[in-house]
C-alpha positions as CSV (number, residue, x, y, z in Angstrom):
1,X,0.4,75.6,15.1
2,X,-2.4,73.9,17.0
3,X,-3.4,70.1,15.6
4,X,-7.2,70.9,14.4
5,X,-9.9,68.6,14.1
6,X,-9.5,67.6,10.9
7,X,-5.7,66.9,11.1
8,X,-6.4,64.5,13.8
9,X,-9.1,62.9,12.2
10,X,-6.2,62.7,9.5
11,X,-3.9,61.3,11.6
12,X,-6.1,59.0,12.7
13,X,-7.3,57.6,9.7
14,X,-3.8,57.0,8.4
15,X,-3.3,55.2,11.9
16,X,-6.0,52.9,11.0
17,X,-4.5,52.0,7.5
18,X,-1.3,51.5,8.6
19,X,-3.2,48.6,11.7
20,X,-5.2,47.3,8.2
21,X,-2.2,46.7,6.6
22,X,-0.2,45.7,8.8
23,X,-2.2,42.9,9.6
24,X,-2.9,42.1,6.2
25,X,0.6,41.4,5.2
26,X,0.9,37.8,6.8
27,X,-2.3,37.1,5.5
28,X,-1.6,37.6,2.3
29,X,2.1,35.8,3.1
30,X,0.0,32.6,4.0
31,X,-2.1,32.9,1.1
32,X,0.6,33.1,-1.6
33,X,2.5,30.1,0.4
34,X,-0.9,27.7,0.2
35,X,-1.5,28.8,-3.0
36,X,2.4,27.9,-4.5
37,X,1.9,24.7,-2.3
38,X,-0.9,23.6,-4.2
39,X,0.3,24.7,-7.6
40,X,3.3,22.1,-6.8
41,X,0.9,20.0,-5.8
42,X,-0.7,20.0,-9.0
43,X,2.3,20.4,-11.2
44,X,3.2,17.0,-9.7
45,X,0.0,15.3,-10.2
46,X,0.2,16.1,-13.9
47,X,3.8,15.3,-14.4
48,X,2.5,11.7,-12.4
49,X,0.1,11.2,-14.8
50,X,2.2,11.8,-18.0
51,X,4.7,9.8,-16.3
52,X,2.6,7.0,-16.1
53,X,0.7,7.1,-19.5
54,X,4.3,7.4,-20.9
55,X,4.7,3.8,-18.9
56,X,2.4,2.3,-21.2
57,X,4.6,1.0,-23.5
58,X,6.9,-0.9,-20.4
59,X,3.3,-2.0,-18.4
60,X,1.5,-3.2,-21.3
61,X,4.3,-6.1,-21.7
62,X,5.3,-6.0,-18.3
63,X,4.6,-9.6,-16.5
64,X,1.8,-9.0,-13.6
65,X,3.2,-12.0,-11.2
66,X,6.2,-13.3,-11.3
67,X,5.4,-16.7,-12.8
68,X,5.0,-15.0,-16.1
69,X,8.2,-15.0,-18.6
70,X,10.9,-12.9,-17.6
71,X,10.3,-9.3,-19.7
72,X,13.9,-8.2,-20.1
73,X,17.7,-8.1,-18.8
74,X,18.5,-4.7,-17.4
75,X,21.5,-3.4,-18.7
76,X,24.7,-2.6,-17.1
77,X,24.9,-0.2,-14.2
78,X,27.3,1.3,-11.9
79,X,26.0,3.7,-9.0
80,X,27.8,5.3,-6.1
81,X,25.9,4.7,-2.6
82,X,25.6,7.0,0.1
83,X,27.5,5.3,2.5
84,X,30.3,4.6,0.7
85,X,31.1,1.9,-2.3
86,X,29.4,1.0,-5.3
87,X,26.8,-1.4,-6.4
88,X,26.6,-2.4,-10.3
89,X,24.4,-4.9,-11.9
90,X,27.4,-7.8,-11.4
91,X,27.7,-7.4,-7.8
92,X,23.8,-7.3,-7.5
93,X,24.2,-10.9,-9.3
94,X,22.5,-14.0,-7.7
95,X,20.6,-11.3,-5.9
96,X,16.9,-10.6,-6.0
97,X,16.6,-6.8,-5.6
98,X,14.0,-3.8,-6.1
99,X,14.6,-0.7,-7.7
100,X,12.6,3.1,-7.1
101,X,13.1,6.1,-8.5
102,X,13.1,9.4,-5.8
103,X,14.9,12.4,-4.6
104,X,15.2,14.2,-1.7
105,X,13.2,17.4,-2.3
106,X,10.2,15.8,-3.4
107,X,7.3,16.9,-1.7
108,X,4.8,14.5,-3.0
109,X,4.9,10.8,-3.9
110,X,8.8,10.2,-2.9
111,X,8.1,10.2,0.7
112,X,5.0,7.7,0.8
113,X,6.7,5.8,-2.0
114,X,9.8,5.7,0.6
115,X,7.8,4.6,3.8
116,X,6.0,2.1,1.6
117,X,9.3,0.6,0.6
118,X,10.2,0.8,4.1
119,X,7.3,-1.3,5.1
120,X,8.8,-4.2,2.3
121,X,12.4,-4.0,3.9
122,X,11.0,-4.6,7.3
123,X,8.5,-7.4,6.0
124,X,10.8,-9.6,4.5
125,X,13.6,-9.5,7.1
126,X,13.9,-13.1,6.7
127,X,14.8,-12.8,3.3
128,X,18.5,-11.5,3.6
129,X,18.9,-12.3,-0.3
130,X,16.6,-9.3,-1.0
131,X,18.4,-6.1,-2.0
132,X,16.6,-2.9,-2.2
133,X,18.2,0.3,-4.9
134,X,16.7,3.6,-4.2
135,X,17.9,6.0,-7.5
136,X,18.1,9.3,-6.8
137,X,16.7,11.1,-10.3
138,X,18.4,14.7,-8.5
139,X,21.9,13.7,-8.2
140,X,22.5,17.9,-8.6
141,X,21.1,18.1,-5.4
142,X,21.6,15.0,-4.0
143,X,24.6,14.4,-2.8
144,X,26.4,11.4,-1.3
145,X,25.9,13.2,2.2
146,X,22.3,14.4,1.5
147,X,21.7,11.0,0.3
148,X,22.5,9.7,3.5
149,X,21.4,12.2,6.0
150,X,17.8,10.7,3.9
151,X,18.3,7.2,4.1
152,X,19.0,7.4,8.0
153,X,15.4,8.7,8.1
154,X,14.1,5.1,6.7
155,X,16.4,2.7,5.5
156,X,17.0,1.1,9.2
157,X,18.4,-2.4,7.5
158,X,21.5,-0.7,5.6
159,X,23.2,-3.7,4.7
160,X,20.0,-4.8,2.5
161,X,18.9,-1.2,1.6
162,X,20.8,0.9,-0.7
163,X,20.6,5.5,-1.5
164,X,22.4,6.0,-4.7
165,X,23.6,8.0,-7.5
166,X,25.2,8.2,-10.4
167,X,25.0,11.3,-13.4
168,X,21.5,12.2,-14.5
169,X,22.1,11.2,-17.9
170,X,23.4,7.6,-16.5
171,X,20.0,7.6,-14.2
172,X,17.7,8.8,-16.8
173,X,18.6,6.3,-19.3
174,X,18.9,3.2,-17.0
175,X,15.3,4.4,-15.6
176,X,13.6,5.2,-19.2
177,X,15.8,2.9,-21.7
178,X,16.5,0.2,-19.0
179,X,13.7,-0.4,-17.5
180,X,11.1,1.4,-19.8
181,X,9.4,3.7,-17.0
182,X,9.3,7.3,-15.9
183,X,8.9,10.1,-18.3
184,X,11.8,11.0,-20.2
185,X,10.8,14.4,-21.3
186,X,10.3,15.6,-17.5
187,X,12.9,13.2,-15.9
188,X,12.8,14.6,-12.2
189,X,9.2,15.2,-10.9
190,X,7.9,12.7,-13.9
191,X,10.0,10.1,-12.4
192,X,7.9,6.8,-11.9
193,X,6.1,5.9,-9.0
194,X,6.3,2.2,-9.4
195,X,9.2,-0.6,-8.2
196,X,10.6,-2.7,-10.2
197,X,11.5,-6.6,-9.2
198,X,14.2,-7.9,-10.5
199,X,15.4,-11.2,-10.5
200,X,18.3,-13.0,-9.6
201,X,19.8,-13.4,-13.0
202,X,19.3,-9.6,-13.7
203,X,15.6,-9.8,-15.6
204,X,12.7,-7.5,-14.8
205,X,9.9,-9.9,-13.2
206,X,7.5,-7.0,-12.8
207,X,5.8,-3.7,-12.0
208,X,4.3,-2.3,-8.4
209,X,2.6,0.6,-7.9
210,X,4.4,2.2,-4.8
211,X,1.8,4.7,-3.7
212,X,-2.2,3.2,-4.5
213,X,-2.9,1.1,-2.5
214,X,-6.4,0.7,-4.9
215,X,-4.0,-1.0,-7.9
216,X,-3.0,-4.6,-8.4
217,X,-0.3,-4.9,-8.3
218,X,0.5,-3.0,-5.1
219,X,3.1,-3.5,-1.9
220,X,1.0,-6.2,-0.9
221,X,1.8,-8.4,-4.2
222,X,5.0,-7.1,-4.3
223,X,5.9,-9.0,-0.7
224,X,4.6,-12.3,-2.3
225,X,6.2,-12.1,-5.4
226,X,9.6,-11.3,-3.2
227,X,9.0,-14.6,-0.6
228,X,7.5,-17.1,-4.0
229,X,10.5,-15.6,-6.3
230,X,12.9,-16.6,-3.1
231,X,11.5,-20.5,-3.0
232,X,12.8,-20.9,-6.3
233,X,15.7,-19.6,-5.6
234,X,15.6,-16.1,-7.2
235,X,14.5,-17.6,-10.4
């Protein structure tokens, strides 16, 4: 049977779809990518922002500088670290250290709140009484290997610089109980986004925001706090 007119016009127009569609699909692949990308987005500015009202109760005592009195011990600990051994509250003793919350998935605040705490480790190189504890709040996922496969990325002083890990029950309470930050109802993505300072005796000193630069305190305060609290001898 000879094709007629119309079954070529037929043909044709189904041609045409199939082009349309074709180059539709990895449109609409991009779309739905950018628009799940900026639903996480959101999802973790909210959880952020509960995290940080839920703060209120730790940064409303919380001493601004360091030569305001001493808010409280933190409790025991005992943490594995990525590259091997552990590090507990005792062997942090006579130390000055600073504590972050993070995992390795995040997408959001963990990595600026990682460089920023990268720019502290390399600042105070001369302070080689300055420990730093990065808490993974994901220990699921992160592993002792993931963990360090991370820290490679930014830790580049490892003997001052610590990836740990411990069970999320263990990490959630010393985060929320211990130190009174993060948001204990959403302990992952409404982890906080602030470093703690504590002291040599094992007392929080204070509270830094790790990712606005527009807040006092910031980084910046953070370094000075870490060089004054050294002159008097972690104290």
């Amino acid at each position: 049977m000879e094709p007629t007119v119309a079954n070529a016009h037929e043909v044709g127009f189904h041609l045409s779809m199939t082009d349309k569609t074709n180059h539709l699909i990895p449109v609409l692949i991009f779309a739905g990518i950018t628009l799940t990308v900026g639903l996480i987005g959101i999802l973790y500015l909210l959880m952020e922002d509960k995290a940080s009202k839920s703060e209120i109760r730790a940064e409303s005592h919380a001493p601004r500088r360091i030569d305001v009195p001493p808010l409280h011990a933190v409790p025991d600990f005992r943490f594995a670290k990525s590259r091997g051994g552990e590090i507990s509250k005792e062997s942090l003793r006579g130390k000055i250290w600073v504590v972050d919350f993070m995992f390795t998935t995040c997408p959001t605040i963990c990595p600026t709140m990682t460089k920023s705490l990268a720019e502290v480790v390399r600042d105070t190189q001369d302070l080689p009484e300055v420990r730093f504890v990065s808490i993974t709040v994901d220990p699921e996922t992160d592993t002792l290997a993931v963990l360090n496969a991370y820290a490679e990325k930014f830790a580049h002083d490892p003997a001052r610089w610590f990836f740990v890990r411990a069970e999320a029950d263990l990490v959630h309470d010393f985060s929320y109980r211990g130190l009174g930050i993060g948001d204990p109802d959403n302990p992952i993505v409404g982890h906080s986004a602030r470093f703690a300072l504590i002291d040599a005796d094992g007392r929080v000193r204070g509270f830094y925001h790790g990712i606005k630069r527009d807040k006092i305190p910031d980084v910046d305060e953070l370094k000075e706090d870490l060089r004054e609290l050294s002159a008097r001898g972690g104290r």
